[in-house]
C-alpha positions as CSV (number, residue, x, y, z in Angstrom):
1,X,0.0,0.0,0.0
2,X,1.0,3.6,-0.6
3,X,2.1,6.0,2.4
4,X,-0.2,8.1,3.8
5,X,2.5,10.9,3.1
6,X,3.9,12.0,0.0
7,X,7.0,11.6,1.2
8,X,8.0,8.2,2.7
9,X,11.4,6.3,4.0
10,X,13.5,5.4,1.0
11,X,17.4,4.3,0.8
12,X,19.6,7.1,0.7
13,X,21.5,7.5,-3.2
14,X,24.7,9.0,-4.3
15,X,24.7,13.2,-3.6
16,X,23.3,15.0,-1.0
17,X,20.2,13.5,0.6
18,X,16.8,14.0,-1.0
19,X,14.7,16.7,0.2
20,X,11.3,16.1,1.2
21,X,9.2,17.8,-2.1
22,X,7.4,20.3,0.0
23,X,10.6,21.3,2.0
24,X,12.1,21.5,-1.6
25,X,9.4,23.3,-2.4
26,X,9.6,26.1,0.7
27,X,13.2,25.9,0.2
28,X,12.9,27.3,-3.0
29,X,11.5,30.7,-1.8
30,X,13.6,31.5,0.7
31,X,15.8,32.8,-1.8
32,X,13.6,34.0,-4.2
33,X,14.8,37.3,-4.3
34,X,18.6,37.1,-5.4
35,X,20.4,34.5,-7.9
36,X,21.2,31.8,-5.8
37,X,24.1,29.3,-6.8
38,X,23.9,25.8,-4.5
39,X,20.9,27.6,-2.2
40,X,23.8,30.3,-1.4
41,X,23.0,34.2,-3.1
42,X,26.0,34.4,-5.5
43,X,28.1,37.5,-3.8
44,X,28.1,41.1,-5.5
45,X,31.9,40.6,-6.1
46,X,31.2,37.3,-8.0
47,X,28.6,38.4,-10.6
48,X,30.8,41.1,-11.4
49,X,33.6,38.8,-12.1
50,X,30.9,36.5,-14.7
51,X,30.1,40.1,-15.8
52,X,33.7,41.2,-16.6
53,X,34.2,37.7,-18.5
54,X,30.9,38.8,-20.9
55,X,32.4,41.7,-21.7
56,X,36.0,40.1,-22.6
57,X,34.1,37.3,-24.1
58,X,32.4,39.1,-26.5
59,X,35.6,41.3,-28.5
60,X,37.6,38.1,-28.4
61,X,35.0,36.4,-30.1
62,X,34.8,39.3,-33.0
63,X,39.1,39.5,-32.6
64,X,39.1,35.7,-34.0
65,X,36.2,35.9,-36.6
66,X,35.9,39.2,-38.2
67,X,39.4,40.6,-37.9
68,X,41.0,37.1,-38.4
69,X,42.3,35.8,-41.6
70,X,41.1,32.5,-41.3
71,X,38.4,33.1,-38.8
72,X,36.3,29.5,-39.6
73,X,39.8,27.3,-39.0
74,X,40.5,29.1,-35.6
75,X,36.9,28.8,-34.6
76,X,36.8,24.8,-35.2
77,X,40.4,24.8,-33.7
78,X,38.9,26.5,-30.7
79,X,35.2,24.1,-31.0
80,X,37.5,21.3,-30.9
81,X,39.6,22.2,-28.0
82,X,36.6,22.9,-26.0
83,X,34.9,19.8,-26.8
84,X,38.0,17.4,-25.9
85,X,38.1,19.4,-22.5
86,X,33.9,18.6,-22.3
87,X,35.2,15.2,-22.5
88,X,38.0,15.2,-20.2
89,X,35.6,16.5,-17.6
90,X,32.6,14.3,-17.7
91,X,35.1,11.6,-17.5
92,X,36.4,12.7,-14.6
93,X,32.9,13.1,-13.1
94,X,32.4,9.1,-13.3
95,X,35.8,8.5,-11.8
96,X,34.8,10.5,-9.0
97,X,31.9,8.0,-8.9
98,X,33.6,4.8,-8.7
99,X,35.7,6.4,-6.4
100,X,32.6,7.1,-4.1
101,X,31.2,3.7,-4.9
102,X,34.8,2.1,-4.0
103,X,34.7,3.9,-0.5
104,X,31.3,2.8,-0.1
105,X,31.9,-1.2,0.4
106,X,34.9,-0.4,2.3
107,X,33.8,1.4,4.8
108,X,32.2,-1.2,6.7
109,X,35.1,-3.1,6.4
110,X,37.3,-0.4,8.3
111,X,34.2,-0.8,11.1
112,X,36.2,-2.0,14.5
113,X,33.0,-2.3,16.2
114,X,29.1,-2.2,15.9
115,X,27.1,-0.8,18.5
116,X,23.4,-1.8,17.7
117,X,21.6,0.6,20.0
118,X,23.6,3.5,18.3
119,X,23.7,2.2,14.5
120,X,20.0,2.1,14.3
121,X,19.4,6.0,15.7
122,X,18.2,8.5,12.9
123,X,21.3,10.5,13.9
124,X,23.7,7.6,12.9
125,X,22.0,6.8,9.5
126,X,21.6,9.8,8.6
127,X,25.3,10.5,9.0
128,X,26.0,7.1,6.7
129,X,26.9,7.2,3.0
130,X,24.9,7.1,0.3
131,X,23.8,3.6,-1.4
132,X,25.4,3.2,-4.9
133,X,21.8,2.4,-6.4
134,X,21.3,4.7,-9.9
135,X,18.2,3.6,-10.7
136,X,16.0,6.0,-12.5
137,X,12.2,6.2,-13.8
138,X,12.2,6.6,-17.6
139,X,9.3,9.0,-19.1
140,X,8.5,8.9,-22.5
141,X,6.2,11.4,-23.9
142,X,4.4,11.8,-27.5
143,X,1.2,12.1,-29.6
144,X,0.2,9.9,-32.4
145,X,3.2,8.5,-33.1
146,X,4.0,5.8,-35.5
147,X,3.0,2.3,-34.3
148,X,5.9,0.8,-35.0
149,X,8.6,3.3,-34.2
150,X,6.5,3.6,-30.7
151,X,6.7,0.0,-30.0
152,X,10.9,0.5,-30.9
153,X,11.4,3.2,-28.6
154,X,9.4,1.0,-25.7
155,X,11.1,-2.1,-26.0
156,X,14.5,-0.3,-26.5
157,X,14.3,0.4,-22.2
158,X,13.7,-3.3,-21.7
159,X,17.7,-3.8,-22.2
160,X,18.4,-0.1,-20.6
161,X,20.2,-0.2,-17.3
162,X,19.4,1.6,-14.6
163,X,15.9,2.0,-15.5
164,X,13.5,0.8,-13.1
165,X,9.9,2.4,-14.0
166,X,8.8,3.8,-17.1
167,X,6.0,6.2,-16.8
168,X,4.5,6.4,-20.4
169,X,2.4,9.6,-21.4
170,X,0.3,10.1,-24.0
171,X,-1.1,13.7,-25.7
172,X,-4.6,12.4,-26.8
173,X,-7.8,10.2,-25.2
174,X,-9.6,10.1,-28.8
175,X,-9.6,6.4,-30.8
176,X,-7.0,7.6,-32.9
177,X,-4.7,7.7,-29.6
178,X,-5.5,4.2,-28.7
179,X,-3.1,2.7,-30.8
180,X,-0.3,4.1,-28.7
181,X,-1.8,2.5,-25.7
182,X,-2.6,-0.5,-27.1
183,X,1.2,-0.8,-28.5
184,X,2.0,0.4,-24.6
185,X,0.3,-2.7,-23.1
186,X,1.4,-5.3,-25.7
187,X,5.2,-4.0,-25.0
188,X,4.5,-4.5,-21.1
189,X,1.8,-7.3,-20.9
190,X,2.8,-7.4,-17.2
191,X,2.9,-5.4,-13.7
192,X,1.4,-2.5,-15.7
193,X,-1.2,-0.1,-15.7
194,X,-3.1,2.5,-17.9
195,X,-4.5,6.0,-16.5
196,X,-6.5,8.2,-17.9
197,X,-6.0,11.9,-16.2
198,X,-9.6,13.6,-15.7
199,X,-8.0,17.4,-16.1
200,X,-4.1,17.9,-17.5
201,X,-2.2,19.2,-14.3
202,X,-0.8,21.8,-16.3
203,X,-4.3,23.3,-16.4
204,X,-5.0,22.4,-12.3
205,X,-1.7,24.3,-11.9
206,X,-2.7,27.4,-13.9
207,X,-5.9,27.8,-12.2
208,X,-4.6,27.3,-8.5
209,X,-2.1,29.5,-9.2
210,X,-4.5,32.2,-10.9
211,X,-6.8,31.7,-7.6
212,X,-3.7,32.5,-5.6
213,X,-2.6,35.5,-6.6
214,X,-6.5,36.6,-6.5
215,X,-6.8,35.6,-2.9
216,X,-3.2,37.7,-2.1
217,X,-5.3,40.6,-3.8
218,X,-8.0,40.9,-2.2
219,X,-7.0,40.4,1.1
220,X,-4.5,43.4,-0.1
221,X,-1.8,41.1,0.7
222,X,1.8,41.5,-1.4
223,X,1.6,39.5,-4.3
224,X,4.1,36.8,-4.0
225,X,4.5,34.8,-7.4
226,X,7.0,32.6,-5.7
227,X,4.3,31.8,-3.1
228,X,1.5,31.1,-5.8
229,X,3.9,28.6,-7.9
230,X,4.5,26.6,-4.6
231,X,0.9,26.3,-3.7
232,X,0.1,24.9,-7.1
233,X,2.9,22.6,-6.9
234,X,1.9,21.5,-4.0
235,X,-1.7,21.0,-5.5
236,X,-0.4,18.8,-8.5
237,X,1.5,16.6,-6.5
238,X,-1.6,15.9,-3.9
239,X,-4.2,15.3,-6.7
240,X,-1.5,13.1,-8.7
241,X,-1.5,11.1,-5.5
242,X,-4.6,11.0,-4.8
243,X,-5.2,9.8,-9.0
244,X,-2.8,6.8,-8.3
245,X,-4.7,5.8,-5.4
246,X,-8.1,5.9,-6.1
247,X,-6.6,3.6,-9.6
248,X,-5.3,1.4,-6.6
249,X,-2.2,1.7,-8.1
250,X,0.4,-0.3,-6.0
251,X,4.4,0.0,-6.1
252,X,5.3,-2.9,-3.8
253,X,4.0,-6.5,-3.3
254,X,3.1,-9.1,-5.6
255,X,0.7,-6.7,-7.6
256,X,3.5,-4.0,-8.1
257,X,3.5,-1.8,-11.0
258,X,6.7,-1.1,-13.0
259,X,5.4,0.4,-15.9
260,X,2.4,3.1,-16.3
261,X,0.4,4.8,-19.2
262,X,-0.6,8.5,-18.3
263,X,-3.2,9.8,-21.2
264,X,-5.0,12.7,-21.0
265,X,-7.1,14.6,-24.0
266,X,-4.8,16.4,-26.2
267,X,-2.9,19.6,-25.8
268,X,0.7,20.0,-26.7
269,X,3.8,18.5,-25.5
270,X,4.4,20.8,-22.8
271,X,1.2,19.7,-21.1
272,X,2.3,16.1,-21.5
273,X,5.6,17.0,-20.3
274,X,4.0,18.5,-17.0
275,X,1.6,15.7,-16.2
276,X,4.8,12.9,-16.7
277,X,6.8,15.1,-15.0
278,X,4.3,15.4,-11.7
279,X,4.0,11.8,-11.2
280,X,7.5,10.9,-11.5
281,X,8.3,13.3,-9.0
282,X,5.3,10.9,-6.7
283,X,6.5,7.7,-8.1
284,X,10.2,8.5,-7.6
285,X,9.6,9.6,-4.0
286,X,7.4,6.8,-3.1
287,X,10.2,4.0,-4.7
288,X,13.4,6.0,-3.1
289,X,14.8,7.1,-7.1
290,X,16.4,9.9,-7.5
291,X,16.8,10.5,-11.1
292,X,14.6,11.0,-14.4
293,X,15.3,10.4,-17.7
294,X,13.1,12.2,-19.7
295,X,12.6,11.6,-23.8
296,X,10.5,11.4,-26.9
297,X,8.2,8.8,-28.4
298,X,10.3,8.6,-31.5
299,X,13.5,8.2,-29.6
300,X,15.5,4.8,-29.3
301,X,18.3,4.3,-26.2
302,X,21.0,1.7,-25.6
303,X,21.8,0.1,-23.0
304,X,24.2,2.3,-21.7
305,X,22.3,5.4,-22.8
306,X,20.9,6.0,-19.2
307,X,23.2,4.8,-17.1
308,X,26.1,6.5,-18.1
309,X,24.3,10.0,-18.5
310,X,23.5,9.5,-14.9
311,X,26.9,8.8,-13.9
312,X,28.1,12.5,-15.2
313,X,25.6,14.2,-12.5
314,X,25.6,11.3,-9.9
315,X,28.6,11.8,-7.6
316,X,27.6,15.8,-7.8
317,X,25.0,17.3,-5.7
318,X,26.1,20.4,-7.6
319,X,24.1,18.8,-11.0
320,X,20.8,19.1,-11.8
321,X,20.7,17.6,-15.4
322,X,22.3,16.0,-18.4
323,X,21.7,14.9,-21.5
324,X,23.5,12.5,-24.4
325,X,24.5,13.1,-27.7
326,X,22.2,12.2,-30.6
327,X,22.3,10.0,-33.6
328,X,20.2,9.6,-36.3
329,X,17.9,5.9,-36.5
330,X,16.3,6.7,-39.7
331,X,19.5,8.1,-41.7
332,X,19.0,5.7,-44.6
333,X,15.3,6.9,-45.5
334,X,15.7,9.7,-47.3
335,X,19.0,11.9,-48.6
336,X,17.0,14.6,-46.4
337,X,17.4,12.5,-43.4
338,X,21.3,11.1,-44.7
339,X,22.5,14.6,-44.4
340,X,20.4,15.4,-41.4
341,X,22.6,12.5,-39.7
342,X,25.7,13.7,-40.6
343,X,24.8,17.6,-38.9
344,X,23.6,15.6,-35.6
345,X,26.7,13.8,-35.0
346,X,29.2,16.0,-36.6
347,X,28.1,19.7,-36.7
348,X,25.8,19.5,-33.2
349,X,27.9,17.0,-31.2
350,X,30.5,20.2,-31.6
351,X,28.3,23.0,-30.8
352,X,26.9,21.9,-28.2
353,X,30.0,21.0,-26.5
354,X,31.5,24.9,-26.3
355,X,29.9,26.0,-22.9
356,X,29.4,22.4,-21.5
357,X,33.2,21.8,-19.5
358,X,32.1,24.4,-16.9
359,X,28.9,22.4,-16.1
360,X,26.8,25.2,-17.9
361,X,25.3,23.4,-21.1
362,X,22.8,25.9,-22.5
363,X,20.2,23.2,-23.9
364,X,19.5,19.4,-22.4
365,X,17.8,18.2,-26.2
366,X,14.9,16.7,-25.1
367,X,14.9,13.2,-26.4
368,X,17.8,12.1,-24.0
369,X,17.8,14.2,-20.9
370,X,18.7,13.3,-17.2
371,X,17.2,15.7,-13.7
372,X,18.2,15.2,-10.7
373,X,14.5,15.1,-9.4
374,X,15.3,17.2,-6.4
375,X,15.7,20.1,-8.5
376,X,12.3,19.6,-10.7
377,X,9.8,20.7,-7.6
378,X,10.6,25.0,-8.0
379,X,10.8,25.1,-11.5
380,X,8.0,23.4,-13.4
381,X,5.6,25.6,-12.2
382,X,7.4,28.4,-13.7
383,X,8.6,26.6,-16.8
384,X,5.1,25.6,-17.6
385,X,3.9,29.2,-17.4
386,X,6.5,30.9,-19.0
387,X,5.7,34.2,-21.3
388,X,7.9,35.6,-23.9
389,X,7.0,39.3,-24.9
390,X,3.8,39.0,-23.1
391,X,2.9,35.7,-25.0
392,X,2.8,32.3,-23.6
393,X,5.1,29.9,-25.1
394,X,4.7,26.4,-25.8
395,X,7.4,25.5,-28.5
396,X,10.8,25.8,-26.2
397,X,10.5,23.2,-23.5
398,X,13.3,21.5,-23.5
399,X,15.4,24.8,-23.6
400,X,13.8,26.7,-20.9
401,X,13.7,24.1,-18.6
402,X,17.8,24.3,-18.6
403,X,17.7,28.2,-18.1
404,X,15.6,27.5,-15.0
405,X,18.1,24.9,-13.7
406,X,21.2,27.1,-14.2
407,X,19.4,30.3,-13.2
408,X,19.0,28.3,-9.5
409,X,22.7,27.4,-9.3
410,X,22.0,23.4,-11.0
411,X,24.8,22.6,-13.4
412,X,24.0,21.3,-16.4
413,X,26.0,18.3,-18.4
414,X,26.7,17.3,-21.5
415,X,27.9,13.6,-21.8
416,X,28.7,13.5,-25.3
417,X,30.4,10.6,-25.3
418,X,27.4,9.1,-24.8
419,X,24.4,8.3,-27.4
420,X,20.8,8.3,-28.1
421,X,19.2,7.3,-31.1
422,X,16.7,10.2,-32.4
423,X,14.0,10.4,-35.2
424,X,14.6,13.2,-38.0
425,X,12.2,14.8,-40.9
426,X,12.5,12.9,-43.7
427,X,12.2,16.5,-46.2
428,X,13.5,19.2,-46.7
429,X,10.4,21.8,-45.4
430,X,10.1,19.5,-42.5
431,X,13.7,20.1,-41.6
432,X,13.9,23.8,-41.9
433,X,10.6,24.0,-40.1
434,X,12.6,22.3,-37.2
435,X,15.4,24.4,-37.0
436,X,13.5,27.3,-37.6
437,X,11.4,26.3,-34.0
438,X,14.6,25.3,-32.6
439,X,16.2,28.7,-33.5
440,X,13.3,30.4,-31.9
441,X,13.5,28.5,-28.7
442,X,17.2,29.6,-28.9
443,X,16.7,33.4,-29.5
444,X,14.2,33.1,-26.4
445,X,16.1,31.6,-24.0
446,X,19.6,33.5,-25.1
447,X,18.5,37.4,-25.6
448,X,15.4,36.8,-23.1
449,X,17.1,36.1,-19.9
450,X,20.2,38.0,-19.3
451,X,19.8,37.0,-15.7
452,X,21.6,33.8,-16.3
453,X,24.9,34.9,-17.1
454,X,25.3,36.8,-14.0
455,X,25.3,33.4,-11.9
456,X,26.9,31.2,-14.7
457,X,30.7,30.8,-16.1
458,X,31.4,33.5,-18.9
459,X,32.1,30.4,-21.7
460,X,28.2,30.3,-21.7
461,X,28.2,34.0,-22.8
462,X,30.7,33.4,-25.2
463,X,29.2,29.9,-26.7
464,X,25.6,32.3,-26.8
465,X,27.1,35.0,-28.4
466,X,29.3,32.8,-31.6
467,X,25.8,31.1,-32.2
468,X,23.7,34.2,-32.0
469,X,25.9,36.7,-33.7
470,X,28.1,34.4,-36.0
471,X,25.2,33.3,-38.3
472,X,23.5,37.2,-38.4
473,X,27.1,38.7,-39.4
474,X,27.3,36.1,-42.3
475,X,23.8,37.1,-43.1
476,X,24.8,40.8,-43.7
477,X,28.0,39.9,-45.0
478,X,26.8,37.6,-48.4
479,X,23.7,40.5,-48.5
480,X,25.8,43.1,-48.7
481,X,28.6,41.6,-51.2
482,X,25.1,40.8,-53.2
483,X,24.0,44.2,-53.4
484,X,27.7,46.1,-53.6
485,X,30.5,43.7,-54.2
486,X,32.0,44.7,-51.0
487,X,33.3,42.8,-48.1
488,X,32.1,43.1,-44.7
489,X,34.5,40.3,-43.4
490,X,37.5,38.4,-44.7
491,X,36.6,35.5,-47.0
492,X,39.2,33.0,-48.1
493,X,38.0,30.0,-50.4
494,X,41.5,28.5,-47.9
495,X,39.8,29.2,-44.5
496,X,36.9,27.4,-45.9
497,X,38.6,24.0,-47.0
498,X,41.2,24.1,-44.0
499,X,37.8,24.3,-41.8
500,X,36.3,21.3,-43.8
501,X,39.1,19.3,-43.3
502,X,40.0,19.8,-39.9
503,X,36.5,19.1,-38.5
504,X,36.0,16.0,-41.0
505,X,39.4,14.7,-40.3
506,X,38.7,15.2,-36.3
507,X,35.0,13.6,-36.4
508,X,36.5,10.3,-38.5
509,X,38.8,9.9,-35.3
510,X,37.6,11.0,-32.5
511,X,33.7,11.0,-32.5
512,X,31.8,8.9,-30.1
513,X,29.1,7.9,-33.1
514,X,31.8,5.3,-35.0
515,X,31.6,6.3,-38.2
516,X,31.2,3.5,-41.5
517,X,31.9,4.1,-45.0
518,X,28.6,5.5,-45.7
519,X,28.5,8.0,-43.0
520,X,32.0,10.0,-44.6
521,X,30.5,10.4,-47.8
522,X,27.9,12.5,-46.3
523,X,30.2,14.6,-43.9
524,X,31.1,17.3,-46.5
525,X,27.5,17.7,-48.0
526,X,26.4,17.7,-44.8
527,X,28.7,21.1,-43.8
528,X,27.3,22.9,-46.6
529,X,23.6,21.2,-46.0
530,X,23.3,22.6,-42.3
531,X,25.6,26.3,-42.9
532,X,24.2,27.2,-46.0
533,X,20.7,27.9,-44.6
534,X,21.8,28.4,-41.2
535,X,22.3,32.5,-41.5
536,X,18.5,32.5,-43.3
537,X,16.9,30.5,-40.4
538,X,18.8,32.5,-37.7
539,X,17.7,35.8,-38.9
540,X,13.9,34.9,-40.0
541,X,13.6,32.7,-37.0
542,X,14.6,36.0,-35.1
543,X,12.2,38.1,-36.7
544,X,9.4,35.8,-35.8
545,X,10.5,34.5,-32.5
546,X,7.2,34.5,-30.5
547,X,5.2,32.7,-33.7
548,X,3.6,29.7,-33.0
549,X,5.1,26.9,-34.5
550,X,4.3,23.5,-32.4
551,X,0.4,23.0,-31.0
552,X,-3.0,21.7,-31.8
553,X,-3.7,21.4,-36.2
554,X,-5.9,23.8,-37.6
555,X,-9.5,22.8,-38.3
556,X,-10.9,21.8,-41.7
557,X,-13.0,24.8,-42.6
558,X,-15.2,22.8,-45.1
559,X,-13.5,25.3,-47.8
560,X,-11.7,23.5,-50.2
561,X,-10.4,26.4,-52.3
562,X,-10.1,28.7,-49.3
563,X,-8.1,26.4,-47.6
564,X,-5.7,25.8,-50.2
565,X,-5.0,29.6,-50.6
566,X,-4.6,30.0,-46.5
567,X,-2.0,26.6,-47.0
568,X,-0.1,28.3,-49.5
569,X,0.0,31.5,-47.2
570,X,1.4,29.7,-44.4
571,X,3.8,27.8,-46.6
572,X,5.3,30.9,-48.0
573,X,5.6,32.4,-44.9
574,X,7.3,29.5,-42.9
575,X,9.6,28.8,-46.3
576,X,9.3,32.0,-48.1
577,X,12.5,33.5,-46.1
578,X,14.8,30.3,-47.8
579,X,13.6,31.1,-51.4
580,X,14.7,34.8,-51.0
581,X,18.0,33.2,-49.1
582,X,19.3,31.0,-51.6
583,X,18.6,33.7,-54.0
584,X,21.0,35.7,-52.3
585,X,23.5,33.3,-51.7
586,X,23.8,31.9,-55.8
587,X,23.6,36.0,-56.8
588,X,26.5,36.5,-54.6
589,X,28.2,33.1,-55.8
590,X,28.2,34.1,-59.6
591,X,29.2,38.2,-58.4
592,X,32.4,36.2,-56.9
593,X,32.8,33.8,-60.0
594,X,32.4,37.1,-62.6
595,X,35.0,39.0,-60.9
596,X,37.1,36.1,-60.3
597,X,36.9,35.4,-64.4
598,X,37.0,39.2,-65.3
599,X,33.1,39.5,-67.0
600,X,32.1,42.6,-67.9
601,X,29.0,44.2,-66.4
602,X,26.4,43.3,-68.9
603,X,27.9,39.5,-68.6
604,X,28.0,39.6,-64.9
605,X,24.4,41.4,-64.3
606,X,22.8,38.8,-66.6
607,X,24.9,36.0,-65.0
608,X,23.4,37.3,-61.4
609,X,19.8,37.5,-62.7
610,X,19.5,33.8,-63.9
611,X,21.4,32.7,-60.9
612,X,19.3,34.4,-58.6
613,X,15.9,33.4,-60.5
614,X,17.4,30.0,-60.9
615,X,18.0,29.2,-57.3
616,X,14.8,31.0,-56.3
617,X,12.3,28.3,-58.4
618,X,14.1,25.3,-57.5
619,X,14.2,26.5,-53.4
620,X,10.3,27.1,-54.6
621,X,10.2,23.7,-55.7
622,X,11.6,22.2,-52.8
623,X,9.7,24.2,-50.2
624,X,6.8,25.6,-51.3
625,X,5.2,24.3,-54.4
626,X,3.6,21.2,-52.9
627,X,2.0,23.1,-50.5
């Protein structure tokens, strides 16, 4: 039977020992007011140290791009120095495990006596180490996805060490959902059970909250925010426990459930994310687990996948979070998705390892991500809320829920020696519809909260500012060599294939993702696949960073022809910024070619016009047409 309490006696794990949720929770507040790093307000001196490094960080940056002659080769010279040191590091944070561990089952060996009376006192074991146990409940969220890949991503945790629950949740409770719970149940025939959630707790935790902060004013109390986030919280988690008991749902015993299907009717996948998110913070209290891995429904993990993310954040009580790094299961389907691969394990696997050695990784991708639960409790209210220029925002979860951690003090990890497999669009206007979201999630969490570099190492401020400023200066730079046939910046055709070699040569030896015959031939394509329309998405995505661009479909309106002329609308505005772009780029391409080959001006403006019209209808052909 459950406890009567949410929070019952558990075995202690690795780190410091797990806070009851609703002293978490009141924790939280009492430092409200003041960036906090560890629970501890970070001191006046020390932000203006972090504040000192932004401003350093940012003319170095420009020093070794714009006023370097071969800015791109010292930039991957510098990429790849960073990401070796990532790699140093979060190896050194599992040897500082097994050391733990190793201390562990020595200890009572060193024992010269054992005084009963004493050794059982709540004093005594609570002074004790830590058990070595990393097991962690697995939640896998999603809406309507693909039988079969669904029923590849379930039975993929079957073989995945350290995972001892997984808490299934599914956007939708119409029939055409039910094939996701059917495929739940034939995965885990046994010690399983399927819920479905009478209100989404992401809506019970906007209305307590909104009935909070009313109460505060009228009873002209001071309206405390902080206050109205715990009190929801603290809502969620009662009702979520109150759910799995009146289901009769039991987590010890003969009749013990291991695995569990949340559905509720469909939102997005933030709400999804908050319900999952709730109950493992129950489930895990009630079993004594103190980490989550969160992911998709598209996503496939190995057996080491969880484990040894885990073991990057385990032996520190510092770390809130981690994530792996991301390959590519459906690279054969399409060229689309071929090239796609080669971006995730080459181009990304580097990017994302720039700020990541001082435990302040900027984004935990959500398909393979790792919380300490602990630090879930003051956030998620928060997180679920959030607003971006006075509009609510749906499309950044993943993103935001890492400024949150590192905004409380929670480092953040990137084990990227470590992979999960990951699902990719298998087009073209799928994929630049992705990293236009992903871009805007980006631009959110980057220009939005300057708050966050005050309390975190500069190298976050100079990771933000190469990806936010490096792809808008080459914007301006190929426009304005279009229109004038002057250069902004130094280009050298050199720079270029010394950058393309370096990073190709590096990836062959010393990527984690062991790269085949198959996978080389796609490594230069794949450069120019994810740079060429990277400056495009950065700037439009910029432009339109609060537009929705992940929720509930639009309606049929029973209009045939009026909804085909709103489709193309829509397509020409989520693709209509990479037929102008490529436009650019072959107009500025022939320019180079006509002065490089001595054409006269008639030669060269004709040259530019069929270039640019050329490139124009086939990026129309690609993107838009089908529409």
């Amino acid at each position: 039977m459950m406890s009567s309490s949410l929070v019952c006696v558990k075995p202690k794990m690795i780190s410091s020992p797990t806070t009851p949720l609703k002293e978490k929770i009141d924790g939280d507040l009492h430092h409200r007011d003041s960036p906090v790093v560890d629970g501890h307000p970070v001191s006046t001196f020390r932000q203006f140290l972090h504040l000192l490094g932004c401003l350093l960080a940012l003319p170095l940056y420009l020093v070794s791009t714009v006023h370097s002659r071969y800015p791109v080769t010292l930039d991957i010279f510098i990429t790849i120095a960073l990401t070796e040191l990532n790699r140093y590091t979060v190896e050194g944070r599992r040897i500082a495990l097994q050391r733990q561990q190793q201390q562990q089952h020595q200890q009572p060996e060193e024992k010269e006596f054992f005084n009963e009376k004493e050794a059982w006192s709540p004093l005594y074991l609570e002074s004790q180490p830590f058990s070595s146990r990393l097991e962690c409940l697995a939640a896998v969220v999603g809406w309507r996805e693909d039988p079969a890949l669904y029923r590849r991503a379930l039975e993929s945790y079957k073989s995945a060490r350290t995972c001892s629950f997984v808490l299934a949740g599914i956007d939708g409770d119409e029939k055409e959902d039910q094939d996701m719970v059917d495929v739940f149940s034939q995965v885990y025939p046994n010690n399983s059970a399927v819920i479905q959630i009478p209100e989404p707790l992401g809506e019970v935790a906007e209305r307590i909250r909104a009935k909070t902060l009313s109460l505060q004013r009228q009873n002209n109390q001071p309206i405390d925010k902080a206050l109205a986030d715990s009190v929801a919280m603290q809502s969620c988690l009662d009702l979520a426990k109150s759910i799995l008991t009146s289901h009769n749902i039991q987590f010890f015993g003969p009749n013990q459930i291991r695995h569990l299907c949340l559905k509720q009717r469909h939102m997005h996948k933030k709400g999804i994310m908050f319900t999952a998110y709730i109950f493992s913070l129950v489930i895990s209290d009630i079993l004594g687990i103190e980490f989550l891995w969160s992911s998709d429904s598209d996503t496939i993990v190995f057996p080491d996948s969880l484990e040894k993310t885990i073991n990057t954040i385990a032996s520190d009580p510092k770390a809130g979070g981690a994530s792996s790094g991301l390959v590519v299961h459906n690279a054969p389907e399409t060229p689309i998705t071929s090239l796609a691969s080669s971006v995730y394990w080459g181009e990304l696997y580097l990017t994302r390892s720039t700020p990541a050695c001082t435990g302040t990784s900027d984004c935990q991708s959500g398909p393979s991500t790792a919380f300490r639960l602990s630090a879930l409790p003051g956030i998620l209210v928060p997180w679920y809320l959030q607003t971006a220029l006075g509009k609510r925002m749906i499309v950044n979860e993943d993103r935001h829920l890492t400024t949150n951690l590192l905004l409380r003090g929670w480092k953040v990890i990137f084990a990227s020696d470590v992979l999960t497999a990951t699902d990719t669009p298998t087009t073209l206007p799928r994929w630049l519809k992705q990293q236009v979201r992903w871009a805007r999630a980006t631009h959110i969490e980057s220009l939005l909260r300057p708050k966050v570099y005050l309390v975190s190492h500069p190298l976050l401020f100079y990771g933000m500012a190469k990806r936010e400023f490096g792809p808008a200066i080459g914007a301006g730079a190929v426009t304005w060599y279009f229109l004038t046939g002057q250069n902004l910046i130094v280009f050298s055709l050199m720079d270029l294939v010394y950058r393309i070699l370096i990073s190709s040569l590096y990836n062959f030896l010393r990527n984690p993702h062991r790269l085949t015959r198959r996978d080389l031939k796609w490594c230069i394509p794949g450069i120019f696949f994810y740079y060429i329309p990277l400056p495009a998405v950065q700037v439009w995505s910029m432009l339109t960073m609060t537009a929705d661009g992940w929720g509930t479909s639009m309606r049929a309106s029973g209009d045939m022809e009026r909804e085909r002329r709103e489709g193309r609308k829509k397509a020409w505005f989520e693709m209509g910024f990479f037929v102008v772009w490529m436009g650019i780029v072959a107009g500025a391409f022939v320019r180079f070619l006509g002065g490089w080959l001595e054409l006269n001006t008639s030669q060269r403006i004709l040259g530019e016009v069929v270039s640019v019209g050329l490139a124009g209808w086939l990026a129309w052909r690609a993107t838009i047409a089908d529409a």
